[in-house]
N, C-alpha and C positions, 0 to 999 in steps of 0.2 A: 562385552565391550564397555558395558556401563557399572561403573564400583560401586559397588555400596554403601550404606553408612548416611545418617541425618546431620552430619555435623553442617552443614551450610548455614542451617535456621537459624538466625542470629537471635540476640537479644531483643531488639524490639521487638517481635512478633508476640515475646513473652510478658512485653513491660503492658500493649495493647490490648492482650484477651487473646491474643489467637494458644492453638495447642502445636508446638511440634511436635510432641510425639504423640499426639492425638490420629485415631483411626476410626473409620466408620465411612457411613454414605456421604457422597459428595456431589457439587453441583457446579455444573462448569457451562459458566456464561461467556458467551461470544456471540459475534452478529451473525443473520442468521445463513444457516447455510444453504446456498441458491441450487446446488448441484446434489445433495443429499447424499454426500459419502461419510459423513461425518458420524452420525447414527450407528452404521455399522462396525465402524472402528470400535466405538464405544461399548457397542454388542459384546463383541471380543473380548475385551477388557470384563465387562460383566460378567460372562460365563466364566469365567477361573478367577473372580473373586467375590463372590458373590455378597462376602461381608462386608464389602466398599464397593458399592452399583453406584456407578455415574450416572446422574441424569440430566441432560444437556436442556440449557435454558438459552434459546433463543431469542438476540435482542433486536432491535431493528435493521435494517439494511447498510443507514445511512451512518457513515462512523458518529458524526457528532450526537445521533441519536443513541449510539450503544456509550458512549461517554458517559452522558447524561445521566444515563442511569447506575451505570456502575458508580460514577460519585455521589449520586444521591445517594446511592446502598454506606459505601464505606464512606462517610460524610454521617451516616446515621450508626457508625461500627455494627453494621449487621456480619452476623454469622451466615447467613444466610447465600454467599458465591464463595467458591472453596478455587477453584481454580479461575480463573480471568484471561481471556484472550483477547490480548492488548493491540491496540494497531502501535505498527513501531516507533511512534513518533511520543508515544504516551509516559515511554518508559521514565523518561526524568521527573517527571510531573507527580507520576505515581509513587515513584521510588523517595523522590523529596517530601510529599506530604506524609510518607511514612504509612501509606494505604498497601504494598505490598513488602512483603522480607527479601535479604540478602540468601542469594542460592551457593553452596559451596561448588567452584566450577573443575573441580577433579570429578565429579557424579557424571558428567558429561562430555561426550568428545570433541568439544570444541574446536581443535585443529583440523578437523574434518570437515567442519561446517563453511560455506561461503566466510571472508574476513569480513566483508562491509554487512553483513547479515548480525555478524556477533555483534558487530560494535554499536547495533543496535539497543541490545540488550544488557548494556553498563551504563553504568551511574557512578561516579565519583569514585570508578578505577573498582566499581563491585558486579558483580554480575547479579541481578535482578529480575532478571527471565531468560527464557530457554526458546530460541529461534524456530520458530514451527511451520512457518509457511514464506516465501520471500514474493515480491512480486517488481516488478520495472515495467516502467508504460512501452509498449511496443506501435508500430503503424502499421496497421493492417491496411490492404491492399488488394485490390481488385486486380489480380495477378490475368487472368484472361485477357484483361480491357489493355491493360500493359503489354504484353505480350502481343497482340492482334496491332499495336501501333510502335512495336519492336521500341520498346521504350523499357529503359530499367525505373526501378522506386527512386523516387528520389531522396537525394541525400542534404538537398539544401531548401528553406523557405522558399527560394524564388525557382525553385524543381516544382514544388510541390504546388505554388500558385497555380504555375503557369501549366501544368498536369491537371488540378481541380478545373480551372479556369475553363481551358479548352475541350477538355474531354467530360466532363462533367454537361458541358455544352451540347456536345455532340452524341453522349450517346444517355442524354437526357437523364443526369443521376445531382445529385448536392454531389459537391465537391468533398468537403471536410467539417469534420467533428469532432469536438471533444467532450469535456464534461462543461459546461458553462452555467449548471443552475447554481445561484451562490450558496454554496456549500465547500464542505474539504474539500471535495474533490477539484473547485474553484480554486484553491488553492493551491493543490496540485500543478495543475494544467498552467498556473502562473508561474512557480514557481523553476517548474521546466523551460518554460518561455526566456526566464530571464539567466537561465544556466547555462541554455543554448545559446545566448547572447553572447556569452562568457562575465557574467553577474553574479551576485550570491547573494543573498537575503540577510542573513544572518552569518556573522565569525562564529568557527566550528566550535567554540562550547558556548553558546548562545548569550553572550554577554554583551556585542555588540551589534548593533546595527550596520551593517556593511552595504548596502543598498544602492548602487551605482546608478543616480541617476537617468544615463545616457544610455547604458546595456538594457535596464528596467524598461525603460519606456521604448528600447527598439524591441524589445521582444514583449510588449505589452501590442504594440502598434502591428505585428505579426499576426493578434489575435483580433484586434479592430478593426483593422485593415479588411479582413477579411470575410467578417460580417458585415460590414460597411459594400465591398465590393461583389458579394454576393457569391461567393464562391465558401464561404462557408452561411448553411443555412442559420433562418431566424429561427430555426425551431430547435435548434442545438444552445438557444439557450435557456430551456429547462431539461438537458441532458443531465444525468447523472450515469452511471456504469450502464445498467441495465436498458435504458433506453436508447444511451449506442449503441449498444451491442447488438439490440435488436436492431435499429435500422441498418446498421453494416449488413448483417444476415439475411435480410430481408430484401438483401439488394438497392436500398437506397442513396446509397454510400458508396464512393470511389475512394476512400481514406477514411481511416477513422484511427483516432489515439483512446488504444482500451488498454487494460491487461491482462496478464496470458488465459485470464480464467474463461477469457471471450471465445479463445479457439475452437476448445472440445466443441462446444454447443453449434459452432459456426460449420462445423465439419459435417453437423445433421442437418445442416437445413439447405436451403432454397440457393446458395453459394457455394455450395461443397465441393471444392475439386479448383473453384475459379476465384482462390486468394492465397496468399500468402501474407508473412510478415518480416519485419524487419525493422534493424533501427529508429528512431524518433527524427528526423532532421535537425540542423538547428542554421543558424545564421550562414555559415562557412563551410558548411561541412556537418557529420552525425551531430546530433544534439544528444544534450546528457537526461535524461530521464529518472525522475523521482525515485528514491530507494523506498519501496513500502512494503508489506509485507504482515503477519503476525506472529507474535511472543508471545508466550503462556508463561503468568505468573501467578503466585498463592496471595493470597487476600490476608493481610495480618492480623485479621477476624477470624481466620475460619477455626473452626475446633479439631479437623483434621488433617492437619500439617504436612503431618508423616505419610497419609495416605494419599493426599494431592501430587504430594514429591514422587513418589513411586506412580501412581497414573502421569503425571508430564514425563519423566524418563521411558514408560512406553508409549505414549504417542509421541513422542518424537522420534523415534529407532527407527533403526533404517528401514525395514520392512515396513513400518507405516507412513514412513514420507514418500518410500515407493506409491502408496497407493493416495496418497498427496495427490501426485502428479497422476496416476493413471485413473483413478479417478471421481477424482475432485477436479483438474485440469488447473490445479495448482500449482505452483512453482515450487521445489522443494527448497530446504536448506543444504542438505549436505549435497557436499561439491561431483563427488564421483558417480553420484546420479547424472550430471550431464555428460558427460565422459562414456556414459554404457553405450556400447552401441546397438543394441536391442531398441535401446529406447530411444535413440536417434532417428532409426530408423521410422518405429511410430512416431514418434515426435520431433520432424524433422526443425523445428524451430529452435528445437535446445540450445544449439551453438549461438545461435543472435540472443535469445535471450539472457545464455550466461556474459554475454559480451557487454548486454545491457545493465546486468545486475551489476557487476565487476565497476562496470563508469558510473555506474547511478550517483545522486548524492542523496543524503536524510532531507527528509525538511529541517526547515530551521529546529533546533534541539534546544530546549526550553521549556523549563518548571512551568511556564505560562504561556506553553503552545495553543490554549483552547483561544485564548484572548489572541494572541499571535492570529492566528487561522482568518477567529471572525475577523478582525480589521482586515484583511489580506480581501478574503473572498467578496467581504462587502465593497471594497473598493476599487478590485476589479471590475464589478459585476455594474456598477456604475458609468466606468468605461465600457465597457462592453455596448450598455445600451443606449451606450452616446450621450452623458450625462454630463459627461465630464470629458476635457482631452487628457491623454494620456500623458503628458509632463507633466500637467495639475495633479493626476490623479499619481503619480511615483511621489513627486515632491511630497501632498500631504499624509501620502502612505510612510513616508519615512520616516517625519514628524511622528505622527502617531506610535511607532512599531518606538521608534527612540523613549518615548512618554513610558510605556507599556516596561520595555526593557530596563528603565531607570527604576521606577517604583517598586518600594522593596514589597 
C-alpha cells in the first residue's frame, strides 16, 4: 500500500546536517507511554532490522514538558532524536523553525486517513509529518447512575449542571472535571468551552485574533460557574489527564471530559460495566471538542533520514494503528478502523468518537503556539481561582494573544 522511494526529504534537511539517505540506529522521542504498547511495536520493527534498532526515549507526560526538551535538543542541532512524536498543534512551529523536513506525501495513504487528522500535519500546503494517533475529548459518564434515574447524558451545559448538580447530591459523588491545572491541557478545556459557545480563538491560519468576547466569556463562565457552585470540584483544579481519569474510575466522578485513552483502563477498574461515553456538550446543543492527537516527524539533525522514513511508514500501517487502538486504547488515524465492525463491537464508542474527531477543531495553529498556550492557560487559570472575572479575564486575554500574534 506504501511506495517507495526518499524523494520527499527536501533541501533543508541537507543545508542543516541532517542525512537523507543516511541509515543506521535510531531514537525516537515521544511522551511517555502510560499504557506500554509502544515498546512492542518497536520490538517488531527491531527483529527484521536489526541494522536500524529503535530505541524509544521517553519524555515527560505533560506536552509542554516533551516540548521543552525537544527544542532544547534541536535549538542545540543535536543529532541525537531521529524521529519526533509531535503533539498536533506543534507542526507549524516546528516546520517554520526549520527543526523538521518536508515529507513527500505519495509514500503515504493519505486519503485513507481521517481529513481533519491530515491537515494537521501541513505547513505552508507541505506535508511535514505523518498522522499517527488522533484523539477528541469525549464525556464519560456514569452510565448506571443515569440509567437508574432513566435519564439520557446530556447534550447541553444546563443538562449537564443540573445532572452534576442533583445527582451528584444525591448519590454523594463531584459532579464534573476536567483538566484545570494550568497547563495545555488548560487550554485545551478552554478552548472547547469557547467553541461550544460557537467562538474561535484564533482565524484558521493563525494570523488573527478572532476571540469573541461574549461567546469567550459564556463559555469561560461555564467553567467558573461551576467551581464557584460546587458541582465541579476544588480539587479538579490540579487535574491534568491522569488524575481524571483516575477519579472517573475510582468512582468519584459523575462526568468527566477525558480522551479516548481513558476508556481501556476504565474497563478494568472499580466502574466497569457502569459507564459509557459520548459527545462533549456545549451551549445549545453537542459542543465541539479539541482536535488533538500525534504526528511523527524526522528531526533535520538526524543522520538517519532514510531510516526514520522507512520506521514512520511502518508504524503507521494499518496493522499497527490496529494495535493503536487495541492496545494502546488510542484513537487511530485511518478512517476504516471505525467502520470495522469487530471492532465496534469491542469498542462500542468508535462511532461517537469518530463523530467527534470529524467536528473537532485544532487549537489555535501558530508558529508561536508555545507563547499562544501559556497566555491562554495562565489566564484562564486565574479565572478559574476567582482572581479575576471572566469578561476581564477574555478582554485582557485578547490583548495579549493580539500583542503575541503581531510580533514578528
Amino acid at each position: 500500500m506504501l511506495l517507495s522511494g526518499c524523494a520527499g526529504l527536501g533541501a533543508r534537511a541537507e543545508i542543516q546536517g541532517g542525512g537523507t539517505d543516511g541509515t543506521g540506529p535510531m531514537t525516537f522521542a515521544t511522551g511517555r507511554d502510560t499504557t506500554g504498547y509502544i515498546q512492542p511495536l518497536i520490538d517488531r520493527w527491531n527483529r527484521s532490522h536489526p541494522k536500524e534498532p529503535v530505541t524509544l526515549l521517553e519524555l515527560p507526560e505533560a506536552a509542554d514538558e516533551q516540548r521543552a526538551q525537544m527544542v532544547a535538543n534541536l535549538q542545540a542541532r543535536s543529532e541525537r532524536y531521529d524521529v519526533l512524536g509531535l503533539d498536533v498543534v506543534w507542526t507549524a512551529e516546528f516546520a517554520d523553525a526549520g527543526w523538521i523536513v518536508p515529507l513527500d506525501r505519495s509514500m503515504f495513504p493519505l486519503d485513507r486517513l481521517l481529513q481533519p487528522v491530515v491537515d494537521t500535519a501541513l505547513y505552508a500546503g507541505k506535508l511535514y509529518a505523518v498522522p499517527y494517533t488522533s484523539n477528541a475529548g469525549l464525556l464519560y459518564y456514569r452510565k448506571d447512575i443515569l440509567d437508574a434515574e432513566h435519564l439520557k447524558p446530556p447534550k447541553t451545559w444546563a443538562e449537564l449542571r443540573d445532572q452534576a448538580t442533583r445527582l451528584g447530591r444525591k448519590y454523594k459523588l463531584d459532579g464534573y472535571a476536567g483538566q484545570f491545572l494550568p497547563y495545555e491541557g488548560l487550554t485545551v478545556n478552554f478552548a472547547e468551552a469557547v467553541q461550544s459557545a460557537g467562538g474561535q480563538i484564533l482565524s484558521p491560519d493563525g494570523t488573527k485574533v478572532t476571540l469573541d468576547l461574549g461567546s469567550a466569556a459564556t463559555g469561560l463562565d461555564f467553567l467558573v460557574n461551576g467551581l464557584r457552585q460546587g458541582w465541579i470540584p476544588q480539587d479538579a483544579l490540579s487535574y491534568k489527564e491522569e488524575e481524571s481519569r483516575l477519579a472517573f474510575q475510582q468512582g468519584k466522578l459523575l462526568f468527566a471530559r477525558n480522551w479516548p485513552h481513558a476508556y481501556g483502563p476504565a474497563t478494568r477498574s472499580a466502574i466497569a460495566g457502569k459507564f459509557a461515553v459520548t459527545r462533549l456538550p456545549g451551549l445549545n446543543g453537542p459542543g465541539s471538542s479539541t482536535l488533538g492527537g500525534l504526528n511523527l516527524a524526522i528531526s533535520a539533525y538526524s543522520k538517519h533520514q532514510k531510516s526514520a522514513l522507512e520506521f514512520i511508514r511502518y508504524f503507521t500501517g494499518l496493522e499497527n494503528e490496529r494495535r493503536v487502538l487495541t492496545d494502546g486504547s488510542f484513537p487511530p488515524v485511518w478512517s476504516e478502523l471505525y467502520d470495522d465492525p469487530a471492532l465496534i463491537k469491542r469498542y462500542p464508542y468508535l462511532p461517537v468518537l469518530k463523530q467527534s474527531i470529524m467536528s473537532a477543531r485544532p487549537r489555535p495553529v501558530s508558529s508561536k503556539y508555545d507563547q499562544v498556550s501559556l497566555v491562554i492557560s495562565s489566564a484562564v487559570s486565574d479565572a478559574l481561582n476567582l482572581r479575576k472575572p471572566s469578561d476581564e479575564t477574555v478582554a485582557a486575554l485578547k490583548q495579549e494573544l493580539s500583542e503575541i500574534i503581531r510580533t514578528p
